[in-house]
N, C-alpha and C positions, 0 to 999 in steps of 0.2 A: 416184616421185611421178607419180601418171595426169595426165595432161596433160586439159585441161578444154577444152570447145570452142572456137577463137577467139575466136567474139563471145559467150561466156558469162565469158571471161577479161576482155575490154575491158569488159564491164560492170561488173562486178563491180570493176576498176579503177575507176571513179567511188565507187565507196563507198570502197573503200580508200583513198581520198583523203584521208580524215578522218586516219588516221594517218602522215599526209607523207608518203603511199606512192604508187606507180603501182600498179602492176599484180601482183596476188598470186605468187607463184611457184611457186602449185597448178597445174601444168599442165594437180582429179576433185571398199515404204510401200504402203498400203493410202490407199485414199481417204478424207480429208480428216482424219487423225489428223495425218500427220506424227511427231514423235519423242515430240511431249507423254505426258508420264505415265513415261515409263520408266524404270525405277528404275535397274537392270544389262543390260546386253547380255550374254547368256551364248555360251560361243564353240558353233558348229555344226557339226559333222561326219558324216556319216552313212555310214559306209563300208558299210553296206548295201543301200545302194538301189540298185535293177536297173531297168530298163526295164521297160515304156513305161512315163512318164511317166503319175501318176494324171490322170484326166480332168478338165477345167475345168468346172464347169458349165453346165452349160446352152449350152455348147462347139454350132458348127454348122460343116457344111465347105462351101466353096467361097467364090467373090468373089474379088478382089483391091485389099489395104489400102493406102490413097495413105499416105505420110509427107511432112510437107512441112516444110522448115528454110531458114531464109536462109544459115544457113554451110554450107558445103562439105567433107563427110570428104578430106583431103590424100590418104590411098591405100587403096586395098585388097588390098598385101600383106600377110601376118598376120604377116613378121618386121618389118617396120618399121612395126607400127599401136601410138600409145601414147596417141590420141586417144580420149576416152571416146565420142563419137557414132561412130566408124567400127567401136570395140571392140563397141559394142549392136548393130551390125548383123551386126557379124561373127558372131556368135552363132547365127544363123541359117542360116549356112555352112559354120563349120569347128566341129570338136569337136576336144577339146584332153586328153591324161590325166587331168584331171579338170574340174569344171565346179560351179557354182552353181546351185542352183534358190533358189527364194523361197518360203518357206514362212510367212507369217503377216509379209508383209512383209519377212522377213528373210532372209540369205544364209545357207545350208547348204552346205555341202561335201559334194559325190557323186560318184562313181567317173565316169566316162566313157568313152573311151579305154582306161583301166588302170583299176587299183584305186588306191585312196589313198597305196601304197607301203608299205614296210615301212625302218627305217632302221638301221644296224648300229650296235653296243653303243659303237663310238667315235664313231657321232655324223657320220662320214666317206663313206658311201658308204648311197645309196635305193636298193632294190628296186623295179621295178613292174610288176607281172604284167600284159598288154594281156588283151584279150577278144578272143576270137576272131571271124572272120564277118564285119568290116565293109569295106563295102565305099566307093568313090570313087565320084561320080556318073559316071562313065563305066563302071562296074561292073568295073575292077579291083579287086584285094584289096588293101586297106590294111596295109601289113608293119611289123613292129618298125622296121626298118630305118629307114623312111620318118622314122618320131619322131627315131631321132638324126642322121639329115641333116638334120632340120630345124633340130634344136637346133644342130647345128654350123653351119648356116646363118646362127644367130642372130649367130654369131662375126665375120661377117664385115660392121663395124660403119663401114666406109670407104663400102660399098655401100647398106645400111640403115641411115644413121646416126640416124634416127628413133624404133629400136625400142627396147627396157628394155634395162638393163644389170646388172643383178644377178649373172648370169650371167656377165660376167668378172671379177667378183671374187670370186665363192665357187664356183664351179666349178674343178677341179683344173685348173692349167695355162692358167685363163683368160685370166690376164693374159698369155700367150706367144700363143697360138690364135689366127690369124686368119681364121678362116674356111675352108669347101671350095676357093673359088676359089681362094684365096692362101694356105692351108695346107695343101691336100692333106686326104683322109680322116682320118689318122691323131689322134686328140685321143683325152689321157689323159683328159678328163672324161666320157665316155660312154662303151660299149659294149654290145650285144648277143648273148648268151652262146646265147641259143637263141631262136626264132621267136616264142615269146612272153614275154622278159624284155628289159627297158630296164632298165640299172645307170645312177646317174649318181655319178660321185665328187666331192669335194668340197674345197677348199683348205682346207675350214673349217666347223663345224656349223652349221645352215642350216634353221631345224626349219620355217619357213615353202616351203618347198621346195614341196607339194602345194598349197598356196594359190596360189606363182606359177606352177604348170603349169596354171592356167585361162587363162594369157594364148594370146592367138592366134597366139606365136610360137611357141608347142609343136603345133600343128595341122600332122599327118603330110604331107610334100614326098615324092614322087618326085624322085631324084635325074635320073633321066633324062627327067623334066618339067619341070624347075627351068629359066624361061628367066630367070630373074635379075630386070633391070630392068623387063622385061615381064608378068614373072611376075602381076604388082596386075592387068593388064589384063582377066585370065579366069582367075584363081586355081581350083585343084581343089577343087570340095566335097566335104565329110562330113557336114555337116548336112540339114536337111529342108531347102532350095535350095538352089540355084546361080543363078548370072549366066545370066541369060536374053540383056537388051543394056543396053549400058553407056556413057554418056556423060558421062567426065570433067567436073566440075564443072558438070554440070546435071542428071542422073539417071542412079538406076542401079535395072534392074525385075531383081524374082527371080522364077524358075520355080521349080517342083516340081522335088526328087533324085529320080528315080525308084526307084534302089538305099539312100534310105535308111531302116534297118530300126529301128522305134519300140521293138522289141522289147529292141534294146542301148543303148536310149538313156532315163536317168532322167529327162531334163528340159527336152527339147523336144516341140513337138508340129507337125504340119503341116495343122492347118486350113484355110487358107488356100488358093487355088489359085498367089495370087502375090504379090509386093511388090513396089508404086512409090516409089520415093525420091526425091524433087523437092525441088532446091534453088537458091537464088538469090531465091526469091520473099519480099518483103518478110514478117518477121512477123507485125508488126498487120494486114496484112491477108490473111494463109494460116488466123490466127489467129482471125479473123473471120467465114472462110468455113467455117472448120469448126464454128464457134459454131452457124453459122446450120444446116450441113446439109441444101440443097441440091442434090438431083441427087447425081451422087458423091462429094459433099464429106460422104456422111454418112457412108460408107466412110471415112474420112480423119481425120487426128491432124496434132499442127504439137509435135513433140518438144524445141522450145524451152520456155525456161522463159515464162510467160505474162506481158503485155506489159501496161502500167499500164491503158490504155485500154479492157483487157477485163475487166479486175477488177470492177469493177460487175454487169457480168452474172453471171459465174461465182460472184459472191456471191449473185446472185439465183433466177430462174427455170431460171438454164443449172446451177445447180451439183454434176446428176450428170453434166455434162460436162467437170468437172475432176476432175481425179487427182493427189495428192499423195502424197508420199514423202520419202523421205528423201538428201542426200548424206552420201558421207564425209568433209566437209572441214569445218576448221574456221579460220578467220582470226581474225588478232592484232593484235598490237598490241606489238612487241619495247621490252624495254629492255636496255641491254647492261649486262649485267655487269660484266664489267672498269671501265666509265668510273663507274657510277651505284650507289651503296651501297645496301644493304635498305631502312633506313630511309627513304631517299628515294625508291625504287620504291612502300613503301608509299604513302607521299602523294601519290601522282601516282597511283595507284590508288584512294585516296580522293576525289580532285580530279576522276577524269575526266569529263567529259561524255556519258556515251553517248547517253542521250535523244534531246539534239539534235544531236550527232552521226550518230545512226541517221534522226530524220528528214530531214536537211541530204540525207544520202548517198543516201536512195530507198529503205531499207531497209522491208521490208512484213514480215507474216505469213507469206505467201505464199512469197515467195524468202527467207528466216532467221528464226530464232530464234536469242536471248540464248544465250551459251554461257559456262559455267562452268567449263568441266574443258578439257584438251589435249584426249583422244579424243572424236569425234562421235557421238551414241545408235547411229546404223546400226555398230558399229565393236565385235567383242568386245570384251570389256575395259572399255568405257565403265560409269562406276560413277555414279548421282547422288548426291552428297555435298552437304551443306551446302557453298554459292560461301562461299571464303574475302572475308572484308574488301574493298571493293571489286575482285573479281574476279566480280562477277553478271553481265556485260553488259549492268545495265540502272541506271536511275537516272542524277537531273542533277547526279552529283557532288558532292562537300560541301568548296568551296574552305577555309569558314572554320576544318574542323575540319582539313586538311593543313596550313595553316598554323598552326594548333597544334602539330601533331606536327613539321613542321619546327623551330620555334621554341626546339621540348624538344630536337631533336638540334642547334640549332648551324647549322643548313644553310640559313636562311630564305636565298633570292636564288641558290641553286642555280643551273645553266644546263643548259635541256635545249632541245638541238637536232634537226633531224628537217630532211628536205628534202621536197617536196612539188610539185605541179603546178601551175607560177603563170600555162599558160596557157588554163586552163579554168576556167567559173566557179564549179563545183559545189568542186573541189578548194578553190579561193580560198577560199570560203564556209566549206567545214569549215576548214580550216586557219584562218579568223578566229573562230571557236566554241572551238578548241584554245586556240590564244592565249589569247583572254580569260579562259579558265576556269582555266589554269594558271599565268595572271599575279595572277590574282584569291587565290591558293590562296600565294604570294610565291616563285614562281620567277621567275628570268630567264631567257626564252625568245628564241629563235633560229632560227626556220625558213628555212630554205634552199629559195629558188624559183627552180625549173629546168622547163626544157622537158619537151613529153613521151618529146621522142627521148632525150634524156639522164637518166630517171631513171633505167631498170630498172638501168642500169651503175651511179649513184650508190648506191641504193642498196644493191644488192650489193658495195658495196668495204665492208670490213670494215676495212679504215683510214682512209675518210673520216672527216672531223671534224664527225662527230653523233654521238648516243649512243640515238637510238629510232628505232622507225620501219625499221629496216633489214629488208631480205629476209633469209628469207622470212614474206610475212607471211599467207599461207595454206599449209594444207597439203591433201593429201587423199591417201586409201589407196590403195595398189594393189592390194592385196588386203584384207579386213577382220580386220587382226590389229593388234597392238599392235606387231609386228616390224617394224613400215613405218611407223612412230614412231619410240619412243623411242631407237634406235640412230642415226638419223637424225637427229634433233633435237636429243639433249641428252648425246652424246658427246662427248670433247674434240677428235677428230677431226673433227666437223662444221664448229669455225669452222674449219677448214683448208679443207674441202668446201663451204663457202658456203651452205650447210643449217643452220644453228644458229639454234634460239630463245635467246635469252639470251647467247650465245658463252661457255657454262659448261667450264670446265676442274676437272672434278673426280674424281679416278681411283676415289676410293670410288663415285662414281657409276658411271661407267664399267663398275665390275668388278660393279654391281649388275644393272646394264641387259644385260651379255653374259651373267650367272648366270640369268636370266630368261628370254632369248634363248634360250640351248641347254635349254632346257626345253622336252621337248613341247608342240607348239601349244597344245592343250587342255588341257592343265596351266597355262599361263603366264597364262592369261584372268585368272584373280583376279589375278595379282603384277603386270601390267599397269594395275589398278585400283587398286590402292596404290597403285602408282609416279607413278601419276598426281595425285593426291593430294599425294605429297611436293614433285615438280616446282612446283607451280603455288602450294606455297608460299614456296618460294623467291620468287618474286615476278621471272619471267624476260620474261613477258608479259601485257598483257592482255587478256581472252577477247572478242572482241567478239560473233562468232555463228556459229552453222553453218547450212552450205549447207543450204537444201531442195529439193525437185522440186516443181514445179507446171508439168502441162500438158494440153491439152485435147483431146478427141476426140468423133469425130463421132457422131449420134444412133445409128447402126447400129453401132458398136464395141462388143464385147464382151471380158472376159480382160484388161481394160488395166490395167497395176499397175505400179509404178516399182521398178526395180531397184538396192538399197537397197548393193550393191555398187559400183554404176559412176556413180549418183545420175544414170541414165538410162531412157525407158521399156524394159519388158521385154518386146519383142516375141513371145516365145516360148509363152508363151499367148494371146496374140490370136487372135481371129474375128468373122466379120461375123454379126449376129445372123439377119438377112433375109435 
C-alpha cells in the first residue's frame, strides 16, 4: 500500500471524519478531465518499447524547474522510499528493471533496466534479460550483479524499515533472509547466471512481479558503494540526474548524468538543465506564487494538491495553469461482516448521507470524485458498472425507505457503532450529519469519541466494540493492477493482517481471488473487473470517492501531466518553454 504524503494523509483525515475515522490507512491524467467518462481501464504493457523516449512537444532544453511543497520527502534511499513525492522524484534518478511511462494519461509498462521478464511454466521462478551499456553517473558500468545486491538489500528491513515488503513474502527464502549486512550474499531468491540474466525465485506465484520491479528499491547498488545509512545522502544515479546539493529537509537541486544514455531509456527525458526542490514553504502561498508567475516562479510548480483559496482562480483566467489527473486510491466507508447482517448493510447504504457528508468533509471536484466500484478509473481492472443500490457515492440518502427495509427484516433499532474524532470540529460535524441520518432511517446509533492520538490504534483493533468505520478506510495501488487489491482486501487472511474491507472470511472467495492472481497480469484485467463487481455486492463497504490530482504550474512550464500511477506529477516530461 504506497504510502501518500504526510500532509496529503492528515488532510484527507478531515474528510474521513465523516466515517468515524481518523486518518486513511492509504499510505497513494491529462489536464482537466480527470477519470470522468471512462468506462474500463484496460491493463498496459508494452514489452517493446526501446529508447529514447518519443519527443514531447514542443519540448525545449535548458533552465532549471523550481518544485515547491510544504511536506518533506523522509529519504532518498531507494530501498527505504514508499513515499509517493520522494517515489516522483526518484524517477528522475534511478531506473529500475522496468518503469512506467504515461501514455494518454495512463500507466504502461516498459522495459528499462531489463525486459519485462519471462516466467517459468510453474509459475516459480522470472527471467530478465538487462540491457547492456548503462552506465552510473560516475560512468561506471552498471552490472546484473548491482540489481541483486540491491534487491538483497531490500532484505535487510531492521536498517530500511520504511521500504515495501512483498518481497519477504513471495520471494523464496524471504521470510529467513536478512539482508547483505546480516545475512551474508548467499539468498536463494535471486541469482545471476551470466552478466546479463537476473533469475528471481519465488515461495509462491507472483504474476505482479514486473509491476513491482518499477519500485526504487530495484534501482542497481554497487555493493562496494553501499554506505548503508548514508547511502540517502548522495545516492548513485541512472537516470537523467543526480544530486547536485542536498539539504535535508529544505531542498534538494538535481544536475545533469552526464553518462546518461536516452538511447536505453523508453521514458525519460532530460530537458531540463536542473531541478530545485524546495520545501517547508507554506502552500497557499508557494501556491500563489506560482499562480502569479513572477520572475522565476514562472519556471515553478507547487506538487501539492491545490489549496481551497486558489480555486477561484484556477477556475477562472489561471485555468491552463492547473493540471489534473488521476490517483489510485479509493476510500470507504467499512462495515463488518461478522457483527452486521446484509440486510442491514443494505440500509445503511440506503440511509447514508453522502452529500452532506462530502460538503461537511471539504470534499471538491478538484481533490474527488464519487466512487462506485473498489478499484479506482487510473487502476487496470476498473470496470464502470451500474453503482449497486446505494453504493453511488453520491445522494442525501433515503432514511424513510431503510426504514422500510429494516422493518420487513425485523431489525428496526439495530446498533451501529463507529468511533471518530471528538476533538476537532469538522469531525464533530460529520459525525452529527451521521447520526441524524442513521437515527432518522431507525437505527440505534453509537459513536465512540476519542482523541486524535488514539484513533489510528482504535480503529485498527479489529476487536473493538464497533462494527464500521474501521481501518482501512482508504486504499491505494502500489502498482496499477488489481493484485494490490483484492488479495489484500477481501482475503480471509486480511482480517488477521489488519487490511480487510468487510473482515470477509470466505475460502470460495479466497480460492477465486488466488485463481485470478496466478493469472498473467494481462490476462487477469477483465477477472479483476468481475470480481469487483461481485465484492461490492456483498455490501462490505461503502464507496465514498477517489483520489484526484490537482496541481498548479508556472506560466513557462511545459510537459506537465500527473502521473496516474503514483497520483503524483510526472516530472519526466517537463520543460521550460522560454
Amino acid at each position: 500500500m504506497r504510502q501518500l504524503k504526510v500532509g496529503l494523509a492528515a488532510a484527507l483525515a478531515a474528510t474521513m471524519a465523516v466515517a468515524g475515522c481518523g486518518s486513511p490507512s492509504a499510505n497513494n491524467g491529462s489536464s482537466g478531465g480527470g477519470a470522468k467518462g471512462i468506462e474500463t481501464q484496460e491493463n498496459a504493457f508494452d514489452p517493446t518499447a526501446k529508447g529514447p523516449a518519443a519527443e514531447v512537444p514542443g519540448a525545449k532544453k535548458g533552465g532549471v524547474i523550481t518544485v515547491y511543497s510544504q511536506v518533506t520527502p523522509n529519504t532518498f534511499d531507494p530501498t527505504d522510499t514508499y513515499y509517493a513525492d520522494a517515489m516522483a522524484i526518484e524517477k528522475l534518478i534511478f531506473r529500475s528493471p522496468t518503469q512506467f511511462a504515461i501514455r494518454n494519461g495512463k500507466p504502461v509498462l516498459v522495459p528499462d533496466l531489463t525486459d519485462l521478464g519471462t516466467v517459468s511454466s510453474d509459475k516459480l521462478t522470472w527471467t530478465f534479460k538487462m540491457q547492456p551499456g548503462i552506465k552510473y553517473a560516475d560512468g561506471s558500468e552498471v552490472k546484473v550483479e548491482d540489481l541483486a545486491y540491491a534487491i538483497k538489500r531490500s532484505f535487510a528491513h531492521d536498517v530500511f524499515a520504511n521500504g515495501p515488503t512483498y518481497q519477504l513474502t513471495t520471494f523464496k527464502d524471504g521470510d529467513k533472509y536478512k539482508g547483505p549486512y546480516a545475512g551474508g550474499d548467499a539468498f536463494a531468491g535471486v541469482e545471476t547466471p551470466d552478466p546479463t540474466t537476473l533469475v528471481v525465485h519465488l515461495a509462491r506465484p507472483f504474476a505482479d512481479l514486473p509491476l513491482f520491479m518499477t519500485f526504487p528499491a530495484f534501482t542497481p547498488i554497487p555493493k562496494a558503494k553501499d554506505t548503508k545509512e548514508n547511502y540517502k545522502n548522495n545516492p548513485l544515479a541512472t537516470g537523467p540526474y543526480q544530486f547536485d546539493t542536498y539539504t535535508p529537509g529544505t531542498e534538494l537541486k538535481l544536475k545533469k548524468n552526464p553518462n546518461w544514455e536516452p538511447n536505453t531509456d523508453a521514458v525519460r527525458h532530460q530537458y531540463a538543465d536542473g531541478f530545485d526542490f524546495k520545501w517547508g514553504g507554506e502552500d497557499p502561498k508557494t501556491q500563489q506564487q506560482v499562480l502569479n508567475s513572477a520572475g522565476e516562479d514562472a519556471n515553478a510548480l507547487n506538487s501539492y494538491s491545490i489549496d481551497a483559496s486558489v480555486i477561484p482562480q484556477v477556475s477562472g483566467d489561471k485555468k491552463a495553469q492547473l493540471i489534473q489527473g488521476e490517483q489510485p486510491c479509493t476510500y470507504s466507508v467499512q462495515m463488518d461482516t461478522r457483527k452486521i447482517p446484509l440486510e442491514v448493510r443494505k440500509a445503511v447504504a440506503k440511509a447514508y448521507p453522502y452529500d452532506q457528508l462530502n460538503k461537511a468533509g471539504g470534499l471538491n471536484s478538484f481533490n474527488s470524485q464519487p466512487a462506485s466500484t473498489v478499484l479506482p478509473p487510473s487502476v487496470p481492472g476498473y470496470t464502470k458498472y451500474d453503482p449497486l443500490p446505494g453504493l453511488s457515492g453520491v445522494g442525501q440518502g433515503d432514511p424513510a425507505g431503510a426504514k422500510a427495509d429494516l422493518e420487513a427484516a425485523g431489525k428496526v433499532g439495530f446498533e451501529l457503532s463507529w468511533y471518530y474524532d471528538n476533538t476537532k470540529p469538522v469531525p464533530q460535524q460529520t459525525n452529527q450529519i451521521r447520526v441524524d441520518a442513521l437515527k432518522a432511517a431507525g437505527f440505534t446509533v453509537k459513536p465512540i469519541g476519542v482523541t486524535t492520538a488514539e484513533l489510528r490504534s482504535k480503529i485498527a483493533d479489529y476487536d473493538a466494540p464497533v462494527n464500521m468505520g474501521q481501518a482501512p478506510q482508504g486504499w491505494c495501488s502500489d502498482w496499477p493492477s488489481g493484485g494490490s487489491w483484492f488479495p489484500v482486501l477481501f482475503q480471509s487472511h486480511s482480517v488477521e493482517d489488519g487490511t480487510a474491507w468487510g473482515m470477509l472470511t470466505d475460502k470460495a472467495l479466497d480460492a477465486k481471488i488466488d485463481e485470478i492472481g496466478n493469472l498473467p497480469a494481462d490476462q487477469a484485467v477483465a477477472k479483476w473487473g468481475e470480481l469487483d463487481k461481485e465484492i461490492m455486492g456483498k455490501y462490505v463497504a461503502l464507496p465514498r470517492y477517489y483520489g484526484k490530482l490537482a496541481f498548479v504550474i508556472g506560466t513557462n512550464i511545459g510537459g506537465a501531466e500527473g502521473d496516474a500511477s503514483a497520483g503524483e506529477p510526472f516530472y519526466l516530461n517537463m520543460f521550460l518553454k522560454n
